[in-house]
C-alpha positions, -999 to +999 in steps of 0.1 A: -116-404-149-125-374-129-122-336-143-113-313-117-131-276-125-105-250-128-106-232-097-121-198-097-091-172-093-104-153-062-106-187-046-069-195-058-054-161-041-073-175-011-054-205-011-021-195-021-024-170+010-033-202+035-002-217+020+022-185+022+027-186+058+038-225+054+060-208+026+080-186+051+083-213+073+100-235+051+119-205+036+132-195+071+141-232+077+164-231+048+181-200+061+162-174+046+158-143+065+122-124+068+124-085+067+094-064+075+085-029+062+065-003+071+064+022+046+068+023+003+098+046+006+123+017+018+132-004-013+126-039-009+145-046-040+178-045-016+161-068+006+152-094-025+192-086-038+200-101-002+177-129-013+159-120+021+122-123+021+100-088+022+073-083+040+044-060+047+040-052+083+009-020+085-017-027+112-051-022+095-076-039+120-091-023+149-082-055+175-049-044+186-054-010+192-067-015+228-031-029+239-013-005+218-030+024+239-013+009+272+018+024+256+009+048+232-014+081+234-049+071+226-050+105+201-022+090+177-026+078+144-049+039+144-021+021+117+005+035+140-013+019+173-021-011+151+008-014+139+027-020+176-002-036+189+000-064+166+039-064+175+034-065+213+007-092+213+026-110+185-006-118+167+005-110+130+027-140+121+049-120+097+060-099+122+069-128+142+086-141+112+102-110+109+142-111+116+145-073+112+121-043+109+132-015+084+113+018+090+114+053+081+109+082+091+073+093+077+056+106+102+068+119+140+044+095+151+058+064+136+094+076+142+089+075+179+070+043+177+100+026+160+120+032+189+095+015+214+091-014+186+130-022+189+123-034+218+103-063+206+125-066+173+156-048+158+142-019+139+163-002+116+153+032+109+165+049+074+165+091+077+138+101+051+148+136+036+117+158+038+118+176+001+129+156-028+140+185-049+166+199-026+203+196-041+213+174-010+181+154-007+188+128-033+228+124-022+218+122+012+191+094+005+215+076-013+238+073+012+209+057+031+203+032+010+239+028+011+236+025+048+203+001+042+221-019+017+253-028+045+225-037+071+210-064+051+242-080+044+253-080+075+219-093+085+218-122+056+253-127+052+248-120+010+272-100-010+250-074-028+265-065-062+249-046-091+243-079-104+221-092-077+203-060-076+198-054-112+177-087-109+159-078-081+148-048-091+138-063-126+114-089-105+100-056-089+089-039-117+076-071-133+056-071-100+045-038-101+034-035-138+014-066-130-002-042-101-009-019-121-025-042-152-045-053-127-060-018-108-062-003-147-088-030-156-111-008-136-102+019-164-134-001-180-170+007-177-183-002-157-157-014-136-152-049-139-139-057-100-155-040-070-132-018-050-136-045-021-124-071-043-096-047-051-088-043-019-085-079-011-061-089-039-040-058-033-037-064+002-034-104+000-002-104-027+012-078-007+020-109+019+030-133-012+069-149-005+072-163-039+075-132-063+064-152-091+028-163-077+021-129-070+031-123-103+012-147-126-016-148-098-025-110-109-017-113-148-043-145-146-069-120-126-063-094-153-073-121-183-101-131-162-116-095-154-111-088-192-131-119-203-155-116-175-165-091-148-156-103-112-191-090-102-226-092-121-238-062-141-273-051-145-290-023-159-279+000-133-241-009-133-232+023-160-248+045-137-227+037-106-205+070-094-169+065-098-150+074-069-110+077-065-099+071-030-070+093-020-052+099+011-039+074+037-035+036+029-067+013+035-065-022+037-083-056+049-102-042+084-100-006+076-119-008+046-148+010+058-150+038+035-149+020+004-174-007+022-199+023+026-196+040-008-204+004-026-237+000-003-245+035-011-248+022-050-211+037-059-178+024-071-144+024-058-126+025-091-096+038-081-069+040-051-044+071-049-029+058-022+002+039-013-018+008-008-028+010-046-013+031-071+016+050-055+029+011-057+029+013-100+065+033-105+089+012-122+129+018-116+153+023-142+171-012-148+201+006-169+212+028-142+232+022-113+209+003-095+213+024-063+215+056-081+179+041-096+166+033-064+173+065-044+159+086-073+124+067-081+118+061-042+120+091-032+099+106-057+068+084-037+042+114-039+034+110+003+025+142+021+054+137+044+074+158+018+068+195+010+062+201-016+039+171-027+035+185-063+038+145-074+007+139-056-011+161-075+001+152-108-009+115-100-042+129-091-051+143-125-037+117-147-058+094-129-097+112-124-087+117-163-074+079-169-102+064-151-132+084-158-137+097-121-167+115-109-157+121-075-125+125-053-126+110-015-102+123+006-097+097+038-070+107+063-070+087+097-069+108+127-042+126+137-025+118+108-017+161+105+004+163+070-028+145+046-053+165+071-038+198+062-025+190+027-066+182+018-071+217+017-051+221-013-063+188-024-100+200-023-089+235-042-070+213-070-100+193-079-126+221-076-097+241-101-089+213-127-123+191-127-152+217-109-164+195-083-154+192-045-137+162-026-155+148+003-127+149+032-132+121+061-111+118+094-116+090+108-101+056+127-105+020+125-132+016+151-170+015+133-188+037+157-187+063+132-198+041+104-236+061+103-217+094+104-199+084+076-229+069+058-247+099+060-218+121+046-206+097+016-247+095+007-251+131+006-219+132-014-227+109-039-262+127-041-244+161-048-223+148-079 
């Protein structure tokens, strides 16, 4: 009788990802509905309650960007242009799977961009308050959620009672402390998983339609990283610079950055952002679950609010957790509230740690990849 060899766990995320897309499919057959999201500050948890299907919808490849500029001005943010040229080409296959698009309002840039987008799919766009310490904020953001909460029964035909949502938000958080098990292993040293592979995983379960796979798919990674590093060690692995990425999200295709800090003989051990650890919050299940959802949501630490104090307090608990050596700050261009917020970035980390961030602007193309190079090189040198 033949043994079959266990297979190794990045190639099992691989083929759970080939099979997700079949996953929807059937789902959708069954009557499920797809709903696609564009930003961490809509809870998803009232899309699961609906037993609706969330989905990731960010642009982060450079290939659609070309048609996106027929509509939109060249100068505008690339996962904004990415993001509606993948919709107008309909070449990301969960936003054709998409029944409904729930944005919100971020940025200026995406706001306006949602209104083009409904006319490829209904967007629904939830009013984002700008300051979450103001005494109306929270109120007012629960009454969009409110608001948020009709739309998907309307759109799934689900009743959604605390009951329903209590459980979905319980799967959430056992989804997100898996997340975050798995990011922390990199608390190690030498870090265990290269921030590429990181990356990948990250950006791969993001996709996942069964909450479950995602689930025990990242607590088996975490065993495995503990019992053996994802990438060789040497002699020189201890002497790596660890680097925590901050700013705007990265993912598969605009990974550049953290592509040219590993050649330069550096590690990506952590990610600030929303495509890494802004995801590890966990909601309180004993609450209302809608009073619980407006409140931890809308404490996300994005620069869209002012003050951003949360950003910074992330920040320090993590150089400190992780063992950081250097801070970069990557905003994509045009992106004007994480360009002029990395100022005060730049004067928190010279203040609380005494060394500089490197700040980089930049896009998804790679024509500035030597640029870049040479910056991140003379960085690294300088710490």
């Amino acid at each position: 009788m033949k043994v079959e060899k266990p297979i190794p766990v990045m190639n099992k995320l691989q083929l759970i990802s080939d099979e997700n897309l079949g996953d929807i499919e059937r789902a959708k057959g069954e009557g499920r509905k797809v709903i696609g999201f564009y930003c961490l500050y809509s809870p998803t948890e009232i899309a699961v309650a609906a037993d609706a299907i969330p989905v990731s919808l960010c642009g982060t490849k450079n290939d659609p960007i070309e048609t996106a500029e027929e509509t939109l001005p060249r100068n505008l943010c690339p996962l904004i242009k990415s993001s509606f040229g993948f919709a107008v080409l309909e070449t990301c296959p969960y936003f054709v799977f998409s029944d409904c698009i729930i944005g919100d309002t971020t940025c200026d840039g995406k706001k306006k961009m949602f209104e083009l987008l409904n006319r490829y799919k209904t967007t629904h766009v939830l009013q984002l308050p700008q300051n979450q310490d103001d005494a109306g904020a929270l109120p007012f953001w629960r009454e969009e959620l409110e608001r948020f909460k009709k739309l998907m029964e309307a759109e799934t035909g689900v009743t959604i009672d605390h009951h329903r949502l209590r459980k979905a938000i319980s799967l959430q958080n056992r989804e997100r402390a898996a997340r975050k098990a798995l990011m922390d292993v990199n608390r190690e040293k030498p870090a265990p998983i290269t921030g590429s592979q990181m990356l990948e995983v990250l950006s791969k379960v993001a996709f996942l339609a069964d909450k479950e796979k995602s689930i025990a798919l990242m607590e088996e990674m975490v065993c495995e990283a503990k019992e053996h590093a994802f990438r060789p060690r040497d002699s020189k692995s201890n002497s790596r610079k660890r680097i925590l990425l901050t700013g705007v999200p990265v993912g598969i295709g605009s990974d550049k950055v953290v592509r040219i800090v590993e050649e330069a003989g550096a590690d990506v051990v952590a990610f600030e952002n929303c495509s890494g650890y802004k995801k590890t919050f966990q909601v309180d299940e004993d609450a209302d679950p809608l009073d619980a959802l407006a409140s931890q949501y809308l404490q996300t630490p994005c620069s869209v609010m002012s003050p951003n104090g949360g950003r910074f307090d992330l920040l320090e608990e993590m150089v400190r957790g992780f063992g950081v050596e250097g801070v970069i700050d990557l905003t994509w261009q045009a992106c004007h509230t994480y360009n002029v917020e990395a100022f005060q970035v730049n004067e928190f980390m010279e203040e609380e740690f005494g060394f500089p961030t490197l700040h980089l602007e930049t896009d998804y193309a790679q024509s500035d990849t030597e640029q870049l190079r040479v910056r991140i090189e003379a960085y690294l040198e300088m710490l």
